[in-house]
DSSP file (Angstrom, degrees, kcal/mol; ACC not computed):
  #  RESIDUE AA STRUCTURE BP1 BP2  ACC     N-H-->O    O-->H-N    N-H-->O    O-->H-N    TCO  KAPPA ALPHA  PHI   PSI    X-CA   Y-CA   Z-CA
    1    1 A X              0   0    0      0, 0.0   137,-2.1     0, 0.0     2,-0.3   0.000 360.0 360.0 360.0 143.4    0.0    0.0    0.0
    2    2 A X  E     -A  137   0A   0    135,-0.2     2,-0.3   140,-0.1   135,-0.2  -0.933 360.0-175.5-149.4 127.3    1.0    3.4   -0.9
    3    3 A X  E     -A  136   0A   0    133,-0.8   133,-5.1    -2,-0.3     2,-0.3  -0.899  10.3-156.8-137.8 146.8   -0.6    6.9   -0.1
    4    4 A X  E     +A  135   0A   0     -2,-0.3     2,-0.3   131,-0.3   131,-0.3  -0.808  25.9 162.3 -92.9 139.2    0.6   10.1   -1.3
    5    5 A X  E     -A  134   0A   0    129,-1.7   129,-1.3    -2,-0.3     2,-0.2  -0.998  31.0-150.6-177.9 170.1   -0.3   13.5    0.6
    6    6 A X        -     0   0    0     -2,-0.3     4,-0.4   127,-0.2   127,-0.2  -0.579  46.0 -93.0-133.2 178.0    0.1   16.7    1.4
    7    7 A X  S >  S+     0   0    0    125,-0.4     3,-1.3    -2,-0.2     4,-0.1   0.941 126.1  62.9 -49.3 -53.1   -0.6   19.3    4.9
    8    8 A X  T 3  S+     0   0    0      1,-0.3     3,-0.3     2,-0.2     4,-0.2   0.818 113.8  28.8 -67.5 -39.2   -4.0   19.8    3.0
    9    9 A X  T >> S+     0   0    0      1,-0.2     4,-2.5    -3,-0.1     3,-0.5   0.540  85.9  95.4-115.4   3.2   -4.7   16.3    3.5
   10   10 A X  T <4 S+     0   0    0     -3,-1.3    -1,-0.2    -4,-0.4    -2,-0.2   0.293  75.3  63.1 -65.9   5.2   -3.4   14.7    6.2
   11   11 A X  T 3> S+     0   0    0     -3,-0.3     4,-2.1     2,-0.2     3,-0.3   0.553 110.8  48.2-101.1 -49.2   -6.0   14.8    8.8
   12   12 A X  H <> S+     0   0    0     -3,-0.5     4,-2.4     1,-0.3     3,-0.3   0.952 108.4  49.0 -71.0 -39.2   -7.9   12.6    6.2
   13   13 A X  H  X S+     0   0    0     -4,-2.5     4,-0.8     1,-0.2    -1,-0.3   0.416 112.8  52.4 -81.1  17.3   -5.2   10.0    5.4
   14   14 A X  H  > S+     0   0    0     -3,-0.3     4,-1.6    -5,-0.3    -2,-0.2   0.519 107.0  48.7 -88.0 -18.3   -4.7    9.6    9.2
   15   15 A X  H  X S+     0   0    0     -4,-2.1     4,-0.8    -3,-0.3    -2,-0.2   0.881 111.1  50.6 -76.6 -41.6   -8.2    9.0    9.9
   16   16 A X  H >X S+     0   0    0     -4,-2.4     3,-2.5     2,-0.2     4,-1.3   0.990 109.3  50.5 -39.0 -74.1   -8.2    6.5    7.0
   17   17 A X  H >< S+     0   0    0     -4,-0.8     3,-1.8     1,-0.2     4,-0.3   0.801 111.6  51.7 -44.7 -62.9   -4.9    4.7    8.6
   18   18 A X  H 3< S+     0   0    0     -4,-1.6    -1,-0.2     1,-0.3    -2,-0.2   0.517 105.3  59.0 -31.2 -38.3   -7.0    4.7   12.1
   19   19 A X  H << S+     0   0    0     -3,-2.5    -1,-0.3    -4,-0.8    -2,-0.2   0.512 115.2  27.1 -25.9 -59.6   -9.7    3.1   10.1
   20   20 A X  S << S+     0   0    0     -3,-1.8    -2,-0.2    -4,-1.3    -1,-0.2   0.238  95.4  97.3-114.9  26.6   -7.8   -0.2    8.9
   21   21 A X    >   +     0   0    0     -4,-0.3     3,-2.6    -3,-0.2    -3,-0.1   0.783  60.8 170.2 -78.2 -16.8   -5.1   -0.3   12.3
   22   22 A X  T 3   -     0   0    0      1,-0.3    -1,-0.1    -3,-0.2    -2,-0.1  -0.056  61.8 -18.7  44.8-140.9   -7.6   -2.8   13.6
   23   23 A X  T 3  S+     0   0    0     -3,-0.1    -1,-0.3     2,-0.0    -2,-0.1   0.144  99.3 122.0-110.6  39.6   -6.1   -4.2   16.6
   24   24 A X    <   +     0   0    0     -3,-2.6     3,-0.1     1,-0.1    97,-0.1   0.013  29.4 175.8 -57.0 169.4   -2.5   -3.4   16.2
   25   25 A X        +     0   0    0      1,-0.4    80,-1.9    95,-0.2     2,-0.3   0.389  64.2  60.3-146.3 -28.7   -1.1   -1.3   19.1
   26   26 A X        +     0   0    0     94,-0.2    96,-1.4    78,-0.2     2,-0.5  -0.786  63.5 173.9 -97.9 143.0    2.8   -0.9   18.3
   27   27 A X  E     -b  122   0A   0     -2,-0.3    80,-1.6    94,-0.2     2,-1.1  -0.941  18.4-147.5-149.5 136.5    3.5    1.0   14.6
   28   28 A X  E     -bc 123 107A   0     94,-3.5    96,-4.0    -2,-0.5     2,-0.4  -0.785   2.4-155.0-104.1 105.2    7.0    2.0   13.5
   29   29 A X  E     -bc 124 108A   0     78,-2.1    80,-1.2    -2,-1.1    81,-0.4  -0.755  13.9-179.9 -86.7 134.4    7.7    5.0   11.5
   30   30 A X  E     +b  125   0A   0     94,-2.7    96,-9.9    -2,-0.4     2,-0.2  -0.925  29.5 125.0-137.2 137.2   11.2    4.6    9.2
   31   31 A X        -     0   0    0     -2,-0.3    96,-0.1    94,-0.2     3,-0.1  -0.694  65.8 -81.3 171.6 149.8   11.9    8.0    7.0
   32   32 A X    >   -     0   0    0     -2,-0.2     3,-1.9     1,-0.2     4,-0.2  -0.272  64.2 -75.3 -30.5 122.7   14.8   10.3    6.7
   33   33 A X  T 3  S+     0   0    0      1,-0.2    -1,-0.2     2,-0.1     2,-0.1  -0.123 124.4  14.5 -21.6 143.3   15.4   13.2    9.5
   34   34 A X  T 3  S+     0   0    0     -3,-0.1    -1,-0.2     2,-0.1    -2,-0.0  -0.008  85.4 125.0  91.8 -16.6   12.8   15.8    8.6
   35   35 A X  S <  S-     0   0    0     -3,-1.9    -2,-0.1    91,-0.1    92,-0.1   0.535  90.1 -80.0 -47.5 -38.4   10.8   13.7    6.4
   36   36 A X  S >> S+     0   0    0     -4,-0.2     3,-6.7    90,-0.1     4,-0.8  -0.351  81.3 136.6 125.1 -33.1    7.2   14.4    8.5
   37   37 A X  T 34 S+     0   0    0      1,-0.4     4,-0.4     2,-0.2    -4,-0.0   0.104  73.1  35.4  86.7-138.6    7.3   12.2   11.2
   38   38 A X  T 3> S+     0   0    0     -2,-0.3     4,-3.7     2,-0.2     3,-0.5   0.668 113.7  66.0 -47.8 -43.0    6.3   13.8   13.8
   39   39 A X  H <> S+     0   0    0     -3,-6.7     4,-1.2     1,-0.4    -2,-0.2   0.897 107.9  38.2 -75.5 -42.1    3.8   15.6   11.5
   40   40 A X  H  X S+     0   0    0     -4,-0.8     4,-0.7     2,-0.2    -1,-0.4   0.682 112.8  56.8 -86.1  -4.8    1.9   12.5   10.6
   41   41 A X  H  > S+     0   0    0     -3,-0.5     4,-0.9    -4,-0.4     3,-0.4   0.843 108.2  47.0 -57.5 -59.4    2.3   11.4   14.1
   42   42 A X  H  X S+     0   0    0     -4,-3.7     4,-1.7     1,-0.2    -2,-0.2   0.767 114.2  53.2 -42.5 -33.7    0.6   14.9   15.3
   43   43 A X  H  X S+     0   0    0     -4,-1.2     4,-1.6     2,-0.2    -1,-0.2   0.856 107.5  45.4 -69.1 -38.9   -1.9   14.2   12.7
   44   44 A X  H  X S+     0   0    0     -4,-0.7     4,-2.1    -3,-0.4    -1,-0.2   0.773 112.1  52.4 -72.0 -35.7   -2.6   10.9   13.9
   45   45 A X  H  <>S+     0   0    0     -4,-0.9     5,-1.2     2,-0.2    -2,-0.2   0.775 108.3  52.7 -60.8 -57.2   -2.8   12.2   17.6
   46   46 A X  H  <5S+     0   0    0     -4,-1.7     3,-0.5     3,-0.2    -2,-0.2   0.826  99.8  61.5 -49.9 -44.5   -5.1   14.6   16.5
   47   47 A X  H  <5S+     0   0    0     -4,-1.6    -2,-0.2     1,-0.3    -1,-0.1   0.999 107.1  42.6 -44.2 -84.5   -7.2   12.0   14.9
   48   48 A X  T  <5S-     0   0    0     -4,-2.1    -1,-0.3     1,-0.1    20,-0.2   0.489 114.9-126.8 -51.8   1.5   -7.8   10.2   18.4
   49   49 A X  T   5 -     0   0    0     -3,-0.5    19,-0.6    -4,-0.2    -3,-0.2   0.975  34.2-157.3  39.0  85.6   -8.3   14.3   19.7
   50   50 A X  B   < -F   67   0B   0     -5,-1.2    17,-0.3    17,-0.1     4,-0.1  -0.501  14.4-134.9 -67.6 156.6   -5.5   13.6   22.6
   51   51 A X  S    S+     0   0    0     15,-0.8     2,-0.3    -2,-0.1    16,-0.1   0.568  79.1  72.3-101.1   2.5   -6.0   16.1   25.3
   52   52 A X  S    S-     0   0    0     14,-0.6     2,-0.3     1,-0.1    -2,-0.1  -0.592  96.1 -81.2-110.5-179.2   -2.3   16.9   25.6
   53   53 A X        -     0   0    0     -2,-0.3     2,-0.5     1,-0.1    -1,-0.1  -0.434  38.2-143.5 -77.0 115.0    0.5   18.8   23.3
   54   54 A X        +     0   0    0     -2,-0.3     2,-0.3   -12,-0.1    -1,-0.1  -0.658  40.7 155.5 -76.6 125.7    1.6   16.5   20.7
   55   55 A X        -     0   0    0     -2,-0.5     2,-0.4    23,-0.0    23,-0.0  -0.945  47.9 -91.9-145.7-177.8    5.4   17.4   20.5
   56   56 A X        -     0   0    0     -2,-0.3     4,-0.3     1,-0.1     3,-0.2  -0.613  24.8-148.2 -98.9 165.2    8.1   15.5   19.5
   57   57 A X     >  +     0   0    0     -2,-0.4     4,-1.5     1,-0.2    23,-0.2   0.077  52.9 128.5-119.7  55.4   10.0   13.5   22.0
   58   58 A X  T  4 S+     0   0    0      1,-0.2     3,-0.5     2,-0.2    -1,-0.2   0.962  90.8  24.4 -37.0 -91.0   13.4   13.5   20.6
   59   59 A X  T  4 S+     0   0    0     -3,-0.2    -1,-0.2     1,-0.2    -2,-0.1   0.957 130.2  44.3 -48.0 -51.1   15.1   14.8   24.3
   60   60 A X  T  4 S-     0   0    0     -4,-0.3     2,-0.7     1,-0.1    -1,-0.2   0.787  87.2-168.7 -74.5 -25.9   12.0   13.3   26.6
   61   61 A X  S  < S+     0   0    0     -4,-1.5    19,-4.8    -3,-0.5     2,-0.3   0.043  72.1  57.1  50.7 -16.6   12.3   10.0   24.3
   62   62 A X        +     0   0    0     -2,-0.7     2,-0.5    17,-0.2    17,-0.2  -0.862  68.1 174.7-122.2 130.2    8.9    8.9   26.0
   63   63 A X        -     0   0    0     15,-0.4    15,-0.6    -2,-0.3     2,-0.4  -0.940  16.0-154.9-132.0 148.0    5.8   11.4   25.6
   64   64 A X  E     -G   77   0C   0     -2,-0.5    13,-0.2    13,-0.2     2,-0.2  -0.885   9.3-167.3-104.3 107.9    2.8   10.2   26.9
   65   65 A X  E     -G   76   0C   0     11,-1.8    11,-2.3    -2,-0.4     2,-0.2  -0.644  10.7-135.4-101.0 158.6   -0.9   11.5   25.7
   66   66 A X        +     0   0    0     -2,-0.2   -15,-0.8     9,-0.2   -14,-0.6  -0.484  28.1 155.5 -85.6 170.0   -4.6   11.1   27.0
   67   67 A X  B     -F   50   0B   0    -17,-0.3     7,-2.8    -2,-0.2     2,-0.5  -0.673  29.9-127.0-139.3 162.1   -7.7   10.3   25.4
   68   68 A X  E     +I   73   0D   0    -19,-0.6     2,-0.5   -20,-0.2     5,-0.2  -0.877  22.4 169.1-126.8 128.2  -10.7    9.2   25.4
   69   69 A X  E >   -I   72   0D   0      3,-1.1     3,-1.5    -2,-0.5   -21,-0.0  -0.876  68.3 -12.0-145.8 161.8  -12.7    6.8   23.5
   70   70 A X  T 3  S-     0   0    0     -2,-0.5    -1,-0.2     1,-0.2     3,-0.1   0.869 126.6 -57.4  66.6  18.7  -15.8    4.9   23.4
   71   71 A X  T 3  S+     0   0    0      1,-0.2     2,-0.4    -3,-0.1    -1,-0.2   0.400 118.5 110.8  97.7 -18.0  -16.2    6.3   27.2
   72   72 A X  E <  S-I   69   0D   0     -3,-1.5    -3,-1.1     1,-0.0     2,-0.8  -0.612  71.0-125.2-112.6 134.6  -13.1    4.8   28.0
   73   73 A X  E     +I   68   0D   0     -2,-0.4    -5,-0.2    -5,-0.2     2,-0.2  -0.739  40.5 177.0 -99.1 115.6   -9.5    6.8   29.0
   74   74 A X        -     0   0    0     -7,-2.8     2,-0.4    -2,-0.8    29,-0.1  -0.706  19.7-143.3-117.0 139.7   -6.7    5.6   26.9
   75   75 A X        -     0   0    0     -2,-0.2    29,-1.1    -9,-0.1     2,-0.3  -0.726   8.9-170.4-113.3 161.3   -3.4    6.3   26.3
   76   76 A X  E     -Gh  65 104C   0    -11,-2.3   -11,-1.8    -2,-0.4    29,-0.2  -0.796  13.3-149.4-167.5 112.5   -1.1    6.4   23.6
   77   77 A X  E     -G   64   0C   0     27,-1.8     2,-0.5    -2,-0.3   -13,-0.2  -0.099   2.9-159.2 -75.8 174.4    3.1    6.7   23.8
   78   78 A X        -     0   0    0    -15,-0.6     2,-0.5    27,-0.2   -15,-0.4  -0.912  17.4-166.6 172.2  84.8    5.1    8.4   21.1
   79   79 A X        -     0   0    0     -2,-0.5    29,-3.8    27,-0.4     2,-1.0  -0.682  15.6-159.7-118.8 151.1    8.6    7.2   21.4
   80   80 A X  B     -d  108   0A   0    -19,-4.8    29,-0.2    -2,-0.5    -2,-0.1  -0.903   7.7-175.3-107.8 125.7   11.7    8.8   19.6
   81   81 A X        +     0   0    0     27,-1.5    -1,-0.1    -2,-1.0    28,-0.1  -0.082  54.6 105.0-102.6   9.8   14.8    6.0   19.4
   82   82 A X  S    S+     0   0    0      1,-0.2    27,-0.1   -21,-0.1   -24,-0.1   0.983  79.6  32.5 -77.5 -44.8   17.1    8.4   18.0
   83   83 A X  S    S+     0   0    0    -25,-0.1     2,-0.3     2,-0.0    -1,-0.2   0.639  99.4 101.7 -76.4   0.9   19.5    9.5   20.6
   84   84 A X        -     0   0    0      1,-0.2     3,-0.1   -23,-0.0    -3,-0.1  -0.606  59.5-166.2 -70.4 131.6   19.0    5.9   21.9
   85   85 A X        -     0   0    0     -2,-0.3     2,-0.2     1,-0.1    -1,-0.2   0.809  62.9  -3.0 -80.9 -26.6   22.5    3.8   20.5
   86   86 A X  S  > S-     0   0    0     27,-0.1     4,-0.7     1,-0.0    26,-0.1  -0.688  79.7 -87.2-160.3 172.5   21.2    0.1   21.1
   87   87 A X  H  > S+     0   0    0     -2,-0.2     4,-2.8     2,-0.2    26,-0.1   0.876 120.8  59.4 -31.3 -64.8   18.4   -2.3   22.4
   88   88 A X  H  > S+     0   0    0      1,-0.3     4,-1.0     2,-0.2    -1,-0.1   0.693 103.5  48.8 -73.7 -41.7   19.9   -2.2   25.9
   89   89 A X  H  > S+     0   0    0      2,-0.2     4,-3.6     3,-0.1    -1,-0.3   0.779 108.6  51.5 -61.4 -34.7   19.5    1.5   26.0
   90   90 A X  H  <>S+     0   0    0     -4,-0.7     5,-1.1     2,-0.2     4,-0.3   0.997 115.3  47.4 -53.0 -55.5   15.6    1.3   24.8
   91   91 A X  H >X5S+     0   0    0     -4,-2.8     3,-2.9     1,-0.2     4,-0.8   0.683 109.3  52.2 -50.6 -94.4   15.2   -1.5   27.9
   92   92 A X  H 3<5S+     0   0    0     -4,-1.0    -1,-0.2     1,-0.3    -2,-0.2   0.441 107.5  51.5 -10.7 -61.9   17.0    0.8   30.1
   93   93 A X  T 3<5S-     0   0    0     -4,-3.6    -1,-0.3    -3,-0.2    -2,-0.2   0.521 119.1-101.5 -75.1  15.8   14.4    3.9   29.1
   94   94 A X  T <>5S+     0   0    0     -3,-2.9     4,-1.3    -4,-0.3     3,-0.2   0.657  82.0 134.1 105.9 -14.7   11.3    1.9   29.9
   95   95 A X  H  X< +     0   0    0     -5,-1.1     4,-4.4    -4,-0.8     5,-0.2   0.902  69.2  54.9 -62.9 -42.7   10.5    1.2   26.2
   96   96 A X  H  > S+     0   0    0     -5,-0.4     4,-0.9     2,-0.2    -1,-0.3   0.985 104.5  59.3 -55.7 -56.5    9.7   -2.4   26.4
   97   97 A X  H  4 S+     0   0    0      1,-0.3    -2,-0.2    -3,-0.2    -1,-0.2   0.843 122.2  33.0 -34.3 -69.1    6.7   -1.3   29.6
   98   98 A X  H >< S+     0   0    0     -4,-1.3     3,-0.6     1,-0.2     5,-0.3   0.690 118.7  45.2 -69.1 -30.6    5.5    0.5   26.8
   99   99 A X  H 3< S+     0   0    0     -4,-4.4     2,-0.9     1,-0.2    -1,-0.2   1.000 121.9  40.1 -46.2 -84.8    6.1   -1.3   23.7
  100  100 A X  T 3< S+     0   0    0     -4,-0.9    -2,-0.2    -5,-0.2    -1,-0.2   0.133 104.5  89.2 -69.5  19.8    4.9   -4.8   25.3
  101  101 A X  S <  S-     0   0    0     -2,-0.9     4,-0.1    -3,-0.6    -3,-0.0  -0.463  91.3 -98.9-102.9-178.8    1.6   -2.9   27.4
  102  102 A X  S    S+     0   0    0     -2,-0.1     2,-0.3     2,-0.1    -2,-0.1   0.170  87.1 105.9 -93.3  27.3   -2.1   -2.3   25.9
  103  103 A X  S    S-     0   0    0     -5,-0.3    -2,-0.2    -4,-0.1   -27,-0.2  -0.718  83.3 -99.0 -98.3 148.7   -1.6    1.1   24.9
  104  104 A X  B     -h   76   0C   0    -29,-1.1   -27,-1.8    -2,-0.3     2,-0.3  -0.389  39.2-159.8 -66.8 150.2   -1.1    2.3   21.5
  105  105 A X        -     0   0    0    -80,-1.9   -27,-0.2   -29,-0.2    -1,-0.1  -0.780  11.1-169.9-128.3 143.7    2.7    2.9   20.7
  106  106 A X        -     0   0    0     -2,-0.3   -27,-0.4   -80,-0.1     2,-0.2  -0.377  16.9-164.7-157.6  90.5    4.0    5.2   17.8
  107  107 A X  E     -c   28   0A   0    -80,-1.6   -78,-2.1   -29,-0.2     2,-0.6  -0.339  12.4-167.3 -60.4 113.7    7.9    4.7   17.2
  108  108 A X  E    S+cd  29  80A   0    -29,-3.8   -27,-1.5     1,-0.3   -78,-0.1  -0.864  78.8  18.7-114.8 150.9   10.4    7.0   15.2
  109  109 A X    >   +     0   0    0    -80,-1.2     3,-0.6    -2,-0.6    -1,-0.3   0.966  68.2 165.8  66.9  66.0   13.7    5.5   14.5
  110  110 A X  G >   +     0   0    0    -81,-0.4     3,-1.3    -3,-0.3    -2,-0.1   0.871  59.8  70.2 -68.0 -42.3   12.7    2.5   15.0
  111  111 A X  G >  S+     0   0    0      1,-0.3     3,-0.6     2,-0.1    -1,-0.1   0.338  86.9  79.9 -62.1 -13.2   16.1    0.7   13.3
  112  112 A X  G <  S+     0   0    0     -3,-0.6    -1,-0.3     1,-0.3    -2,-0.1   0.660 114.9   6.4 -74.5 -16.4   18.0    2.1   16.5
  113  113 A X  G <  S+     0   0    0     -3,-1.3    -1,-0.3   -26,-0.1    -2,-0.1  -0.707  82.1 157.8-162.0  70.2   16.9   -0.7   18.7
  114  114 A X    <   +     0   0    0     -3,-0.6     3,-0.4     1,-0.2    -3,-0.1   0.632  64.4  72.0 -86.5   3.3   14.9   -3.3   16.2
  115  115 A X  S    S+     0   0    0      1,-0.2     2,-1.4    -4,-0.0    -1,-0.2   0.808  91.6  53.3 -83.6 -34.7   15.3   -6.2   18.4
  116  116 A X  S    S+     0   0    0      1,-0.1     2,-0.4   -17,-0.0    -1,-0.2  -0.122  73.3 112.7-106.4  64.1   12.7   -5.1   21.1
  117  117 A X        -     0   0    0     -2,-1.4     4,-0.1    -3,-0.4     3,-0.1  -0.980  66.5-131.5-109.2  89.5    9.8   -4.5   18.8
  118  118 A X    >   -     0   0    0     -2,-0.4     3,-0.8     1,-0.1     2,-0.4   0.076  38.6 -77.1 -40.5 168.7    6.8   -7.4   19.7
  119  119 A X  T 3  S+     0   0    0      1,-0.3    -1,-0.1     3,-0.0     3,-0.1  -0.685 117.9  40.2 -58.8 103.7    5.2   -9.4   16.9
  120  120 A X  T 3  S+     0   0    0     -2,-0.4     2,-0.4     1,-0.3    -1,-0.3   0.559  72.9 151.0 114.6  -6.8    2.7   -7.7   15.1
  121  121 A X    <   -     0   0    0     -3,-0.8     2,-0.4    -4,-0.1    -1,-0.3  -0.603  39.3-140.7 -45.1 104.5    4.5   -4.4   14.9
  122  122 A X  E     -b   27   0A   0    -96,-1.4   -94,-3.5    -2,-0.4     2,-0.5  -0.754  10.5-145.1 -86.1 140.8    3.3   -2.7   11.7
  123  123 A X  E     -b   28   0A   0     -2,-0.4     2,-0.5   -96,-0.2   -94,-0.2  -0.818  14.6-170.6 -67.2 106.2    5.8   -0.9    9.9
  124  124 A X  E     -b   29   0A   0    -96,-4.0   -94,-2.7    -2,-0.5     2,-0.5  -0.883  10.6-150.6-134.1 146.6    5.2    2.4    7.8
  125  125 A X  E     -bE  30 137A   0     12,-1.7    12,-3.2    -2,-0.5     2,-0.3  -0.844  10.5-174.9 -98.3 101.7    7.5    4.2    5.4
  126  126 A X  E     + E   0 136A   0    -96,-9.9     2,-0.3    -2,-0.5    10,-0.2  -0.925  17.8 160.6-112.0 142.9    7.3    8.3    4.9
  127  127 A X  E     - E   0 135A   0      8,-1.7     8,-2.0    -2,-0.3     2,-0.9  -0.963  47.2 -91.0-132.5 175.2    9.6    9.5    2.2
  128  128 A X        -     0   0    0     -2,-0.3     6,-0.2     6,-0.2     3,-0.1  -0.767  29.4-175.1 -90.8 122.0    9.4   12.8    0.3
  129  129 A X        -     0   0    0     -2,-0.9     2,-0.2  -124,-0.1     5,-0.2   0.885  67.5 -51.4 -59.3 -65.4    7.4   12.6   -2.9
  130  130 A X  S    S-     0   0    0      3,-1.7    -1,-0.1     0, 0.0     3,-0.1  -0.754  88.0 -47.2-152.2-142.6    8.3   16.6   -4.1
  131  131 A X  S    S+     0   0    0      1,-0.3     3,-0.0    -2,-0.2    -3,-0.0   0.795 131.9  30.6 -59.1 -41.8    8.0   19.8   -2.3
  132  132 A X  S    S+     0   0    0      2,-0.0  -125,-0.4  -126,-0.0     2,-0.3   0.368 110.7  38.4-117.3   4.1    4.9   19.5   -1.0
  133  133 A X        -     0   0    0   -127,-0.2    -3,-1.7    -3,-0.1     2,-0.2  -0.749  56.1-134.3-143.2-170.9    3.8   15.9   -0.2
  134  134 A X  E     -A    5   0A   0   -129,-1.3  -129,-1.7    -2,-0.3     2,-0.5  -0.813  13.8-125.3-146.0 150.4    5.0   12.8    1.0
  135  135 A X  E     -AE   4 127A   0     -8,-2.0    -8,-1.7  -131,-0.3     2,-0.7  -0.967  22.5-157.9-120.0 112.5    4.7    9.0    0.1
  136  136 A X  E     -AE   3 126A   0   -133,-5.1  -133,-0.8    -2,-0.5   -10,-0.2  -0.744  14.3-172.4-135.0 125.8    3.5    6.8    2.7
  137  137 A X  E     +AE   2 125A   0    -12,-3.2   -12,-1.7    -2,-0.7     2,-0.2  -0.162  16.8 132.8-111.5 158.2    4.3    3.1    2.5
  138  138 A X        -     0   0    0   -137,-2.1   -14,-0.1     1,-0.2   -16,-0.0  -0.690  57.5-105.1 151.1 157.7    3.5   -0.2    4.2
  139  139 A X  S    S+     0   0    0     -2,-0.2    -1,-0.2   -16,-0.1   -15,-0.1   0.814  90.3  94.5 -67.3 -42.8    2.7   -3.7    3.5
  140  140 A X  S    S-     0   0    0     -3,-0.1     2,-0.6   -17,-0.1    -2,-0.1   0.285  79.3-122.5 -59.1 165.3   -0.9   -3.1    4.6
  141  141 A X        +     0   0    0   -121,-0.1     2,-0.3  -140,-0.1    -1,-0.1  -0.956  34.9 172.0-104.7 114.1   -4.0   -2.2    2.1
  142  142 A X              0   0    0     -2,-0.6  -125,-0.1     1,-0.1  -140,-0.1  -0.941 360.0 360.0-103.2  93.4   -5.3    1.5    3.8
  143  143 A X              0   0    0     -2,-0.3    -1,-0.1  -127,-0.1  -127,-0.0   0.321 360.0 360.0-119.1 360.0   -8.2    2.5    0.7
């Protein structure tokens, strides 16, 4: 699967991806520094209307946001592996609690520490398309 997009539309292809995530919980975003990110991550965040500031957590490495859905108050981590060097440094910050919990997970740099990623960890691919959009890939069918 492969979705092309722009700022203009990115509210809608994140609602889509929400839409077929079924009952994944871990997803790994792999793209170049600067690539969006974060941006579809905010988007994504947005989707689920978190009640805290989606930011990215490069330094923090760990963010945690609220929401609520179906009635219910849910959480959903937003971890940055980038200053991380190894596996052994993810364990060390806590990743695995979160990784291996029932809360939704949303990984950048994931390639810094690929061993401690559970089964069932979807993978998605942003690259830049041109100036203004983005290509965003993974095995899965999102239509």
């Amino acid at each position: 699967m492969e979705l092309k997009f722009s700022l203009d539309d990115i509210k809608e292809i994140a609602t889509r991806f929400w839409k077929v995530a079924g009952d994944t919980k871990v997803f790994a975003f792999h793209g170049e520094m600067g690539v969006g990110k974060t941006t579809f991550i905010h988007a994504l965040c947005d989707v689920k209307a978190v009640k805290d500031a989606v930011t990215s957590p490069t330094f923090s490495i760990i963010n945690e946001y609220s929401y609520t859905e179906n009635g219910i108050d849910r959480k959903i981590f937003h971890l940055d592996l980038y200053r991380l060097k190894n596996e052994e440094e993810a364990i060390r910050a806590g990743m695995e609690d979160c990784l291996y919990g029932d809360n939704i997970c949303l990984v950048e740099w994931p390639d810094r520490a690929p061993g401690i990623f559970p089964p069932g960890t979807r993978h998605i691919y942003i690259e830049i398309a041109d100036s203004a959009s983005r290509k965003l890939r993974t095995d899965d069918k999102i239509s």
